[in-house]
mmCIF file as Biopython writes it, N, C-alpha, C and O atoms, coordinates in Angstrom:
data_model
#
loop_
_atom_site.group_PDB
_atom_site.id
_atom_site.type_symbol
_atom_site.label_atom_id
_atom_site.label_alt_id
_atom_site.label_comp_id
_atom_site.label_asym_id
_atom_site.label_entity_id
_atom_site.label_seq_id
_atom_site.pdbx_PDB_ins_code
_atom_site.Cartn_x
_atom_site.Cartn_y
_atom_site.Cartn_z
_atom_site.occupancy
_atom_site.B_iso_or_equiv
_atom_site.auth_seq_id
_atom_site.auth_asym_id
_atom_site.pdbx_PDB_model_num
ATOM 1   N N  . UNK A ? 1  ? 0.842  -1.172 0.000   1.0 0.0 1  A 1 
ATOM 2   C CA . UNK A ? 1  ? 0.000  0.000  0.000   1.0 0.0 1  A 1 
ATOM 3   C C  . UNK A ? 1  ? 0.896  1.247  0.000   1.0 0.0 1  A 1 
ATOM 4   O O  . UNK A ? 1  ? 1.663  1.520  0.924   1.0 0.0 1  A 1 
ATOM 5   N N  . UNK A ? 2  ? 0.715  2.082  -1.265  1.0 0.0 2  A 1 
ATOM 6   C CA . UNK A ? 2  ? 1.427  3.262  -1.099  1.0 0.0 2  A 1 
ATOM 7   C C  . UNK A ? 2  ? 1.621  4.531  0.094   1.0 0.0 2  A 1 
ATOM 8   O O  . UNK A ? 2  ? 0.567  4.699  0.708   1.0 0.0 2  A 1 
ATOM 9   N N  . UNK A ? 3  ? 2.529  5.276  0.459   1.0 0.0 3  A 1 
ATOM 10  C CA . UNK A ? 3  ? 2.064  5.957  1.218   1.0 0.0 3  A 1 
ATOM 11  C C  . UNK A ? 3  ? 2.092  7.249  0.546   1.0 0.0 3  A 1 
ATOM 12  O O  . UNK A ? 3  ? 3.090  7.622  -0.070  1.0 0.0 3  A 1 
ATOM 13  N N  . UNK A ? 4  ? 0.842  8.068  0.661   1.0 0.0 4  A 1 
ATOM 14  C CA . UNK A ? 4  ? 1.174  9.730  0.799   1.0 0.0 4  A 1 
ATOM 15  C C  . UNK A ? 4  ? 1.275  10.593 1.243   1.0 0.0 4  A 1 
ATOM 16  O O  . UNK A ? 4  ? 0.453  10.595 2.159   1.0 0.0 4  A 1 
ATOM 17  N N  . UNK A ? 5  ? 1.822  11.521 1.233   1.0 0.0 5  A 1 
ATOM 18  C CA . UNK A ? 5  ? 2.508  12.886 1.969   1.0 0.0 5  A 1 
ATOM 19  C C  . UNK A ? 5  ? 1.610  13.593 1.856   1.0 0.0 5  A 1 
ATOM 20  O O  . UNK A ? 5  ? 1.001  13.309 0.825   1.0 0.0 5  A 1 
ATOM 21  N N  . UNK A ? 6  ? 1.159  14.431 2.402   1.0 0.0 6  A 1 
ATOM 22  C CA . UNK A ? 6  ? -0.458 15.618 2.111   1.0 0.0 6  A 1 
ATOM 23  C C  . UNK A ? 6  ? 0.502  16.938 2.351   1.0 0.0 6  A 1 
ATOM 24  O O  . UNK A ? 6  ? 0.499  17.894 1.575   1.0 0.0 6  A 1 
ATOM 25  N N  . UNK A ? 7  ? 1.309  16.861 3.513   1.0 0.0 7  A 1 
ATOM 26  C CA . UNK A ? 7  ? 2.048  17.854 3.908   1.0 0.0 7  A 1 
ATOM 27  C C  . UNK A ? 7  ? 3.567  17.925 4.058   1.0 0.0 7  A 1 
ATOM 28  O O  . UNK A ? 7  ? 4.102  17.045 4.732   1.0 0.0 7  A 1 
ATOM 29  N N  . UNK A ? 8  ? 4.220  18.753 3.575   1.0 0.0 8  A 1 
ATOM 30  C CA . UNK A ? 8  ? 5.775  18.780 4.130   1.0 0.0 8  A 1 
ATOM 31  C C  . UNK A ? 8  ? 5.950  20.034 4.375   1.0 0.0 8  A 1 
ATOM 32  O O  . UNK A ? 8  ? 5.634  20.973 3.644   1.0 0.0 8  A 1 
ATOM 33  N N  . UNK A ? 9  ? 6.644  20.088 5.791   1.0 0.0 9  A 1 
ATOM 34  C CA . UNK A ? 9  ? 6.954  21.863 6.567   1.0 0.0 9  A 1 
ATOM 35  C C  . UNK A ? 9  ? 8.578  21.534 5.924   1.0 0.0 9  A 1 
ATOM 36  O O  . UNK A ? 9  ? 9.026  20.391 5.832   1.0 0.0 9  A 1 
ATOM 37  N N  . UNK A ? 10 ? 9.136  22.458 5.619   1.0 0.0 10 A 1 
ATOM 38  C CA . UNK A ? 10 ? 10.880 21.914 5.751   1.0 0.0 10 A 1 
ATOM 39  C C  . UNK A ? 10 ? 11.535 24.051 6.423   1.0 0.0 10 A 1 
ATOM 40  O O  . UNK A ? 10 ? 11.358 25.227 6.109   1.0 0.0 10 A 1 
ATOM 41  N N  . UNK A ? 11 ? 12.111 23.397 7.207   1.0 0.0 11 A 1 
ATOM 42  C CA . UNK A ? 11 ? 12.533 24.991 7.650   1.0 0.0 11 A 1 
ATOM 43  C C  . UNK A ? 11 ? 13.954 24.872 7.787   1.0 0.0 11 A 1 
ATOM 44  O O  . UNK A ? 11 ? 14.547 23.946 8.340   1.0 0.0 11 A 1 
ATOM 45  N N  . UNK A ? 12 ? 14.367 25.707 7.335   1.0 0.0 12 A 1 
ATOM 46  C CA . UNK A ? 12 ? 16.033 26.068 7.204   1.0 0.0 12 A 1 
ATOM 47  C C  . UNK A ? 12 ? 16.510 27.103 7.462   1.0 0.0 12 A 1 
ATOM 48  O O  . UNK A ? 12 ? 16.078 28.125 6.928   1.0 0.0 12 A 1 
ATOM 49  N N  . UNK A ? 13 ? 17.664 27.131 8.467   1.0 0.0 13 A 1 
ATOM 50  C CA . UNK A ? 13 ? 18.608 28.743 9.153   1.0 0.0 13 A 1 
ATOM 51  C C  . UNK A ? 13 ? 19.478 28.867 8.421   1.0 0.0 13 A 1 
ATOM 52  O O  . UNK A ? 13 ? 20.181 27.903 8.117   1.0 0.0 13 A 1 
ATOM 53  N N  . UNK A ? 14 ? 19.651 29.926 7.996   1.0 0.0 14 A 1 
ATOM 54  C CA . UNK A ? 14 ? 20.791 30.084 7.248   1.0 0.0 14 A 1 
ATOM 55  C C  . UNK A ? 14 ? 21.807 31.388 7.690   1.0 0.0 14 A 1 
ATOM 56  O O  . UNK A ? 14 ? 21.516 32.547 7.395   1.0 0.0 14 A 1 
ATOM 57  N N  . UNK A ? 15 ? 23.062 31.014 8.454   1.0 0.0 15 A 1 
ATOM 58  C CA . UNK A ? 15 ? 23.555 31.941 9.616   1.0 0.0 15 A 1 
ATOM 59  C C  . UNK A ? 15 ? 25.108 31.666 9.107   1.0 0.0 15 A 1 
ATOM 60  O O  . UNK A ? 15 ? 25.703 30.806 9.756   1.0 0.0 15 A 1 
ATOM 61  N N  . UNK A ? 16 ? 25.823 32.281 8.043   1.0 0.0 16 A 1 
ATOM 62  C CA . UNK A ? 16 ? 27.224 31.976 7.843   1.0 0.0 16 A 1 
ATOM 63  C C  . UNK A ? 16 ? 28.202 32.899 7.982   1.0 0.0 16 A 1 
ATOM 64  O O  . UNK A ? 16 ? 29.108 32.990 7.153   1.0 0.0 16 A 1 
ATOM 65  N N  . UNK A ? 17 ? 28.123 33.627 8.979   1.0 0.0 17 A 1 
ATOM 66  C CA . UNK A ? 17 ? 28.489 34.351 9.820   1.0 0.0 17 A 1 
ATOM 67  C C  . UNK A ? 17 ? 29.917 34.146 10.180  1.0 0.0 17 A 1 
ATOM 68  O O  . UNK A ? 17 ? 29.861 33.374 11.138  1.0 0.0 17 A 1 
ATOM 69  N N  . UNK A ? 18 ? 31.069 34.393 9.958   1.0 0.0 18 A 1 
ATOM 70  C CA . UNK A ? 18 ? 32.469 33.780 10.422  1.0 0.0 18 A 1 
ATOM 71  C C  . UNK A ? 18 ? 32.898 34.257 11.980  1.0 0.0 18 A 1 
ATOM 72  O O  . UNK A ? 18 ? 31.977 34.880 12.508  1.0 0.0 18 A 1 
ATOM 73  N N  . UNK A ? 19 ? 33.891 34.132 12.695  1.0 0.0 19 A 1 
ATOM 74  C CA . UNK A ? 19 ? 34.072 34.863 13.756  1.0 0.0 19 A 1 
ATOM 75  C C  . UNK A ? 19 ? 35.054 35.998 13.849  1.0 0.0 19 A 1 
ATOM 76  O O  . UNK A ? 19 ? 35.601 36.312 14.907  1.0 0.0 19 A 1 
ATOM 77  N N  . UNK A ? 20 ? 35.276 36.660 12.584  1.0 0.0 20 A 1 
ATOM 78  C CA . UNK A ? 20 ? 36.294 37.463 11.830  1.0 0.0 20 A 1 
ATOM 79  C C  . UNK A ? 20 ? 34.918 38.543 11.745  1.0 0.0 20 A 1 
ATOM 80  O O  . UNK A ? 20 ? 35.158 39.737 11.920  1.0 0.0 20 A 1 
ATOM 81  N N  . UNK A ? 21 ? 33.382 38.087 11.457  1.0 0.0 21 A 1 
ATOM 82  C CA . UNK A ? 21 ? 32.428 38.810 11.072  1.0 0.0 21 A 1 
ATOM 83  C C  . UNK A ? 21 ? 31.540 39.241 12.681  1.0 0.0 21 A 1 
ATOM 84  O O  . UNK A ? 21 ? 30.897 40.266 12.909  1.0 0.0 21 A 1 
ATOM 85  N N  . UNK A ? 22 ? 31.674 38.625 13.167  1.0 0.0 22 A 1 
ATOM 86  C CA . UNK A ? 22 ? 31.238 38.413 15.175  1.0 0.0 22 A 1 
ATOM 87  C C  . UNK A ? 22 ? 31.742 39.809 15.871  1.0 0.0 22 A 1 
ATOM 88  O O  . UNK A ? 22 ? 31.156 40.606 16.604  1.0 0.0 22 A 1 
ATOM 89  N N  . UNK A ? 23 ? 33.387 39.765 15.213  1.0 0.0 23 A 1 
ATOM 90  C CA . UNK A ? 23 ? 33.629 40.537 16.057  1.0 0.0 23 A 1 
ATOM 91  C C  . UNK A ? 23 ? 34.017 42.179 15.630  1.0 0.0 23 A 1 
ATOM 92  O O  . UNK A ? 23 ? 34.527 43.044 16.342  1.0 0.0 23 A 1 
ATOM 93  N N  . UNK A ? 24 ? 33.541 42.262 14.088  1.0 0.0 24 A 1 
ATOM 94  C CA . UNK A ? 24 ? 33.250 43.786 13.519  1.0 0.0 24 A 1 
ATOM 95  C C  . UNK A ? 24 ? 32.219 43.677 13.579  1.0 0.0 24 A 1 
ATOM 96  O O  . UNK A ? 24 ? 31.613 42.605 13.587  1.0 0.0 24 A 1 
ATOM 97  N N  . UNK A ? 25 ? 31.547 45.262 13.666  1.0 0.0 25 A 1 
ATOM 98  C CA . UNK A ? 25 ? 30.108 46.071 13.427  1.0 0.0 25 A 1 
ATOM 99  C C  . UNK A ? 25 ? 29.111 44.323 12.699  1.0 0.0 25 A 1 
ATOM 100 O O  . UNK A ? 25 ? 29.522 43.400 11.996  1.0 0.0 25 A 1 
ATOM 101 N N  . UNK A ? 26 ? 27.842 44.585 13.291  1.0 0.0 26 A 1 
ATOM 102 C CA . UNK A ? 26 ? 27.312 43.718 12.472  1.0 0.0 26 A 1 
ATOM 103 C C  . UNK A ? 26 ? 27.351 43.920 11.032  1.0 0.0 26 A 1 
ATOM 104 O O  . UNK A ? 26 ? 26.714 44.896 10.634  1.0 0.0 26 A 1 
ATOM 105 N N  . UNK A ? 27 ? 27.738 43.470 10.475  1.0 0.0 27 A 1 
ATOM 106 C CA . UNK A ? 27 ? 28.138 42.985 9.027   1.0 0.0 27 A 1 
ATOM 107 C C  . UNK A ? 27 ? 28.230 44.684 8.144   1.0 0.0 27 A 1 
ATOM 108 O O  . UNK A ? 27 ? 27.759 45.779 8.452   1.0 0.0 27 A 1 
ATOM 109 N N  . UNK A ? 28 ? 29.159 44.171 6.828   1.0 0.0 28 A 1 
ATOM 110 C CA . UNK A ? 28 ? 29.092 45.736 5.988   1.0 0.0 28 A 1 
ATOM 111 C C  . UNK A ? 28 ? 28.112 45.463 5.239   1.0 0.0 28 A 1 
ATOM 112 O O  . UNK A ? 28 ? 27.808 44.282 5.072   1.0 0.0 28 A 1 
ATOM 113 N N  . UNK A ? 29 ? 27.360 46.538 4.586   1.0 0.0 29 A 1 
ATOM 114 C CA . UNK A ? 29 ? 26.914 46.267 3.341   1.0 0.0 29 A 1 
ATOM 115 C C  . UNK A ? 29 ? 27.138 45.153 2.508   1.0 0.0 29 A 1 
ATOM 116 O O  . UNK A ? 29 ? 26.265 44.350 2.176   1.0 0.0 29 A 1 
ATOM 117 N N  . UNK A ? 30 ? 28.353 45.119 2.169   1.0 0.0 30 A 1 
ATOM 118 C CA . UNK A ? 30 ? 28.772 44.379 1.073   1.0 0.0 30 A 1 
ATOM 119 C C  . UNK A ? 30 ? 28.929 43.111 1.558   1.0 0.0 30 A 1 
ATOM 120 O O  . UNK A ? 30 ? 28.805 42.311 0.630   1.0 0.0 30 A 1 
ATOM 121 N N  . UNK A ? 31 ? 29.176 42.503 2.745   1.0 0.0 31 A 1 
ATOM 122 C CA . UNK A ? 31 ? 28.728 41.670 2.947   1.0 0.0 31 A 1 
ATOM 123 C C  . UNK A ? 31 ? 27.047 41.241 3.458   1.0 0.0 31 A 1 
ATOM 124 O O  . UNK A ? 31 ? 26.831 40.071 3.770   1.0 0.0 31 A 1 
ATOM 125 N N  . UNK A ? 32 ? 26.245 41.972 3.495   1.0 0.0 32 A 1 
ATOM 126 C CA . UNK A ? 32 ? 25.407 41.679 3.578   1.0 0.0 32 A 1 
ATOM 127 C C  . UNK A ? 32 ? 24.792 41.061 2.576   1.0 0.0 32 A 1 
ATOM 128 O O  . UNK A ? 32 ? 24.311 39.933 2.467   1.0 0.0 32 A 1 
ATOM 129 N N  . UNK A ? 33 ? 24.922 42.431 1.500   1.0 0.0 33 A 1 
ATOM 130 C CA . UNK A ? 33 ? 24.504 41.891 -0.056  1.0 0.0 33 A 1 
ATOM 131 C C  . UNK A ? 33 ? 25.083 40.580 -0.419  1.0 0.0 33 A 1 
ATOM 132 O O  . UNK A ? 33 ? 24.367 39.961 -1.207  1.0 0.0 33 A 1 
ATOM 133 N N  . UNK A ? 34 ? 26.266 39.927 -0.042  1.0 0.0 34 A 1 
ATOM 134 C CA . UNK A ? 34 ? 26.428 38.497 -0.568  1.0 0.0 34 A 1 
ATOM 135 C C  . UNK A ? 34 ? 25.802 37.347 0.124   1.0 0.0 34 A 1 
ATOM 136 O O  . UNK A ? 34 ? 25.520 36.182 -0.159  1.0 0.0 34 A 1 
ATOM 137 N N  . UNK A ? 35 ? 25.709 38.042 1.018   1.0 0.0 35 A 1 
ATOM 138 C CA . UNK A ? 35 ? 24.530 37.320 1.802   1.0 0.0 35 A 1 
ATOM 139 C C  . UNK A ? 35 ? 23.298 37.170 1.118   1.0 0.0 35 A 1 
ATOM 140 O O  . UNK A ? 35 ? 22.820 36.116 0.696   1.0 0.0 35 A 1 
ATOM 141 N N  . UNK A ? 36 ? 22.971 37.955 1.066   1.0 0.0 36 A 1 
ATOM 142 C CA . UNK A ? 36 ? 21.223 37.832 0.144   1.0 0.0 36 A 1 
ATOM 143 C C  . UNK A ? 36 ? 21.468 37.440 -0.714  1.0 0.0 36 A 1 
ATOM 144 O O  . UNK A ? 36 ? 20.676 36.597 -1.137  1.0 0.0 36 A 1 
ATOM 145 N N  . UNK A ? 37 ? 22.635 37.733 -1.527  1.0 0.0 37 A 1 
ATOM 146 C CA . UNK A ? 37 ? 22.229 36.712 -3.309  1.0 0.0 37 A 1 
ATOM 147 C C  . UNK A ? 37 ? 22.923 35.529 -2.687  1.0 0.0 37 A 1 
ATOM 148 O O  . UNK A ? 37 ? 23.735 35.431 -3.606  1.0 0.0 37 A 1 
ATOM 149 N N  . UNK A ? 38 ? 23.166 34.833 -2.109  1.0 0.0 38 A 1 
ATOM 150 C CA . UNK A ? 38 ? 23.790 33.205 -1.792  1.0 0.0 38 A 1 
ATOM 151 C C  . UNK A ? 38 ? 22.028 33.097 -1.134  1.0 0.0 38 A 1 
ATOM 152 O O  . UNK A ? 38 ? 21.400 32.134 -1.575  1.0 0.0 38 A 1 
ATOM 153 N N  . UNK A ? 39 ? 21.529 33.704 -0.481  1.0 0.0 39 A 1 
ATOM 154 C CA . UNK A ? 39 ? 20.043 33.370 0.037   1.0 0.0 39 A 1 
ATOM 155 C C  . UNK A ? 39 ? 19.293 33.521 -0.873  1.0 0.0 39 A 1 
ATOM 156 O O  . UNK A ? 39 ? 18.660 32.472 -0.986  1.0 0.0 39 A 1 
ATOM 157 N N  . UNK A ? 40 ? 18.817 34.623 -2.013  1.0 0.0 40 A 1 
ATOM 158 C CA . UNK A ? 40 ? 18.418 34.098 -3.085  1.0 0.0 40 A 1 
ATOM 159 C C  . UNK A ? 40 ? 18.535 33.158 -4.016  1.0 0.0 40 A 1 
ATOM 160 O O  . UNK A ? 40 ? 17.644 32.744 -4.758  1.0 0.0 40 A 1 
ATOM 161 N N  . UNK A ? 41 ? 20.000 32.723 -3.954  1.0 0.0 41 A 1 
ATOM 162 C CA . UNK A ? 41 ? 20.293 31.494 -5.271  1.0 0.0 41 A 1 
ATOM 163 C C  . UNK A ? 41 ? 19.848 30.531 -4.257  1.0 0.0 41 A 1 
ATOM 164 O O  . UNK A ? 41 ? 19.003 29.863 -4.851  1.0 0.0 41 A 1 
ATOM 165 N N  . UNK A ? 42 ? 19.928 30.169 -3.275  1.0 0.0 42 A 1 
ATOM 166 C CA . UNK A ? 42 ? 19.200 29.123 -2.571  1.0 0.0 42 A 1 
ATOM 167 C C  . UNK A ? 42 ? 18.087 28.858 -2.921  1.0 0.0 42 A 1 
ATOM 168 O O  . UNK A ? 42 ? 17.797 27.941 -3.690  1.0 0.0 42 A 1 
ATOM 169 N N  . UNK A ? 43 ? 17.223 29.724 -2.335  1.0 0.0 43 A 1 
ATOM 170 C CA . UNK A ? 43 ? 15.831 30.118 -2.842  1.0 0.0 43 A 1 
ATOM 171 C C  . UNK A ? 43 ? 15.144 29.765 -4.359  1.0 0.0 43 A 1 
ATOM 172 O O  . UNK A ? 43 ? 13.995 29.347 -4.498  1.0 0.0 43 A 1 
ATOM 173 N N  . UNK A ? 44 ? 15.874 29.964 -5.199  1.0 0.0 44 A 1 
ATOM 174 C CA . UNK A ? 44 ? 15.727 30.291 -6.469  1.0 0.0 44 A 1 
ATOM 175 C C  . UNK A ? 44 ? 16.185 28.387 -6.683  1.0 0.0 44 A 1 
ATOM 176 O O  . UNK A ? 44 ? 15.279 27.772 -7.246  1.0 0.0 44 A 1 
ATOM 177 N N  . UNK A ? 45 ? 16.962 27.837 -6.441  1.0 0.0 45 A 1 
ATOM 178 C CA . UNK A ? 45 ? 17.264 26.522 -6.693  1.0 0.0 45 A 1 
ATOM 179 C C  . UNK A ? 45 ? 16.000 25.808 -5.920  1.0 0.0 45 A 1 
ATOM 180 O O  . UNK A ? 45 ? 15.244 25.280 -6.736  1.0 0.0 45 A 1 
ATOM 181 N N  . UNK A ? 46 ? 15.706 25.702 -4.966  1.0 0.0 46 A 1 
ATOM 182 C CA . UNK A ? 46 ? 14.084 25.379 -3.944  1.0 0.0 46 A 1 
ATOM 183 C C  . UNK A ? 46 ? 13.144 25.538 -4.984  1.0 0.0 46 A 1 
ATOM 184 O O  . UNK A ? 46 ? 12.537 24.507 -5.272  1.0 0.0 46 A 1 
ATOM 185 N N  . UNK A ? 47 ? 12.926 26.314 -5.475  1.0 0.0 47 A 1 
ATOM 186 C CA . UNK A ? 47 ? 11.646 26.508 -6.336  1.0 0.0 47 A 1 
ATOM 187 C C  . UNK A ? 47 ? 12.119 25.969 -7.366  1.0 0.0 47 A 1 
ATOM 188 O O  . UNK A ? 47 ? 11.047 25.662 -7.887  1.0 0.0 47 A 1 
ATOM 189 N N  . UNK A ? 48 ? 13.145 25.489 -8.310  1.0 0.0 48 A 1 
ATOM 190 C CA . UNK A ? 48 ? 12.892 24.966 -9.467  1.0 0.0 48 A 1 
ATOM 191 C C  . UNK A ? 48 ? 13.027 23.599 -9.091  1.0 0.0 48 A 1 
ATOM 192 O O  . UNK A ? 48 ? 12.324 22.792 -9.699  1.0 0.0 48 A 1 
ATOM 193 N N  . UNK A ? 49 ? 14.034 23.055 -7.928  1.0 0.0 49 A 1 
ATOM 194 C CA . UNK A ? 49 ? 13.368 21.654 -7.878  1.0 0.0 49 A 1 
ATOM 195 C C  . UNK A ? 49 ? 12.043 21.630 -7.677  1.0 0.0 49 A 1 
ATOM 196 O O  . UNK A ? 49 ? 11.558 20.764 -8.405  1.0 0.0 49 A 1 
ATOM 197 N N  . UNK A ? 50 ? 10.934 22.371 -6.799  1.0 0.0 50 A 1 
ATOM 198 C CA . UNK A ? 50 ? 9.633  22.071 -6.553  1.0 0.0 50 A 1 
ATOM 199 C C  . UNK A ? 50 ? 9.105  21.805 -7.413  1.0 0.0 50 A 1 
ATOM 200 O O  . UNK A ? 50 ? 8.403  20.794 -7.420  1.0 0.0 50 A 1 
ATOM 201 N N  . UNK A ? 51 ? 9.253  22.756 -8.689  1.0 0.0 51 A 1 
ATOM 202 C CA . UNK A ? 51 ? 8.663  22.537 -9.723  1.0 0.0 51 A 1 
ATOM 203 C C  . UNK A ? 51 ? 9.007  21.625 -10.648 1.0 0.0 51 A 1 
ATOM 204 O O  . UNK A ? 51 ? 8.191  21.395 -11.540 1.0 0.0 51 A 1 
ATOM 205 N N  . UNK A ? 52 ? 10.126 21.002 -10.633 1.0 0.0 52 A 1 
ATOM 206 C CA . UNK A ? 52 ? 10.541 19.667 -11.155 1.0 0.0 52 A 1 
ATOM 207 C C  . UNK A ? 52 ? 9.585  18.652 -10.707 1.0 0.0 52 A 1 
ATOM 208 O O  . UNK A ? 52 ? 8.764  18.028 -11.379 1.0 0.0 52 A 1 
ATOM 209 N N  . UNK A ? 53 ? 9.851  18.593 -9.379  1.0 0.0 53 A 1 
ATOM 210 C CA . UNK A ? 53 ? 8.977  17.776 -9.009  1.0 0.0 53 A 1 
ATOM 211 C C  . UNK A ? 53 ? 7.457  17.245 -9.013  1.0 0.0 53 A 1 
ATOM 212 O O  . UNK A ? 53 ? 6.906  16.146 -9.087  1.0 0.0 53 A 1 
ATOM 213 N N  . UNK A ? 54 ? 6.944  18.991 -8.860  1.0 0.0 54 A 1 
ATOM 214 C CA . UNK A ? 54 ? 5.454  19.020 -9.775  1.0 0.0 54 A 1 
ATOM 215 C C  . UNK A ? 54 ? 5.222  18.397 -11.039 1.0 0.0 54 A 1 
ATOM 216 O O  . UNK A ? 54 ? 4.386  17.571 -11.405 1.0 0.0 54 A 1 
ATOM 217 N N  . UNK A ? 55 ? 6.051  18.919 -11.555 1.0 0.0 55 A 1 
ATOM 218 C CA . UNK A ? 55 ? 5.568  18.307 -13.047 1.0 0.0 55 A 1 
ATOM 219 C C  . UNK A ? 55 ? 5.917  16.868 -13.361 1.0 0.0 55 A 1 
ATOM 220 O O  . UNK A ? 55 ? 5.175  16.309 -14.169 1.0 0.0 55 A 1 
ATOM 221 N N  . UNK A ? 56 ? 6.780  16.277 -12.928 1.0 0.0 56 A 1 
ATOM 222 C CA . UNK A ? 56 ? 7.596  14.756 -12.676 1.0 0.0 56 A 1 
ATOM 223 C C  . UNK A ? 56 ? 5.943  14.384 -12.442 1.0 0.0 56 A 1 
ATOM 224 O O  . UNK A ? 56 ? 5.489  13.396 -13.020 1.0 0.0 56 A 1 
ATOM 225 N N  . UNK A ? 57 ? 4.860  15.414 -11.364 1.0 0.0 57 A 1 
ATOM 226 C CA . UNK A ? 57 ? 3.685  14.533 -10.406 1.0 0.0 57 A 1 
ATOM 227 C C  . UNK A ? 57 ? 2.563  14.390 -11.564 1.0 0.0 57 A 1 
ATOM 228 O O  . UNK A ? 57 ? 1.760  13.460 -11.649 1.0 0.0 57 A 1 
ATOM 229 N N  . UNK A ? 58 ? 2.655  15.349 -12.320 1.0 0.0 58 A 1 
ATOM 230 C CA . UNK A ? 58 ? 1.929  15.852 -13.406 1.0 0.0 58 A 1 
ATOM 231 C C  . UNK A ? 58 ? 2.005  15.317 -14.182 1.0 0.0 58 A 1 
ATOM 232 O O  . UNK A ? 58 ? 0.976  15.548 -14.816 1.0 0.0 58 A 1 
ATOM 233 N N  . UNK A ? 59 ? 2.838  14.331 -14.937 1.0 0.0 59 A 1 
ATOM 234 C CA . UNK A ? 59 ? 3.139  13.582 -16.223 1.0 0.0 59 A 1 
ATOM 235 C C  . UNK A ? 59 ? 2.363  12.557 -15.956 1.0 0.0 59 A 1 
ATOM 236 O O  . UNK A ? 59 ? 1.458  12.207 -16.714 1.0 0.0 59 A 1 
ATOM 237 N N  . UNK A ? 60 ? 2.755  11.739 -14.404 1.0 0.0 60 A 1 
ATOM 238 C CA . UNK A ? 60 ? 2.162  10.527 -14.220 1.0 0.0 60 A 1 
ATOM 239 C C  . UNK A ? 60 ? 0.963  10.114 -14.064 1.0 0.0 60 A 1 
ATOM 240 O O  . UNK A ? 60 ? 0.738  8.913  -13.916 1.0 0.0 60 A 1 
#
């Protein structure tokens, strides 16, 4: 008997913070900003597997 999933929570921290970065001002700009695009390309990779996966659900 198959099983199905109705729901999946998945939660992820994302804190890459060095201790070179701890102990100046909370972060510069410029590191902030690489921060957000490494958190957007994350992001942005999440959603196209989802949607891989959708449609993988969709064919069958």
């Amino acid at each position: 008997m198959p099983v199905e999933i109705r729901e999946l929570h998945i939660r992820i921290n994302v804190n890459e913070q060095t201790q070179a970065n701890n102990n100046a001002a909370s972060g510069t700009e410029n590191t902030r900003q690489e921060i957000r695009k490494k958190e957007d390309a994350l992001v942005a990779e999440c959603v196209a597997q989802t949607l891989n996966i959708l449609a993988e659900e969709k064919e069958r």
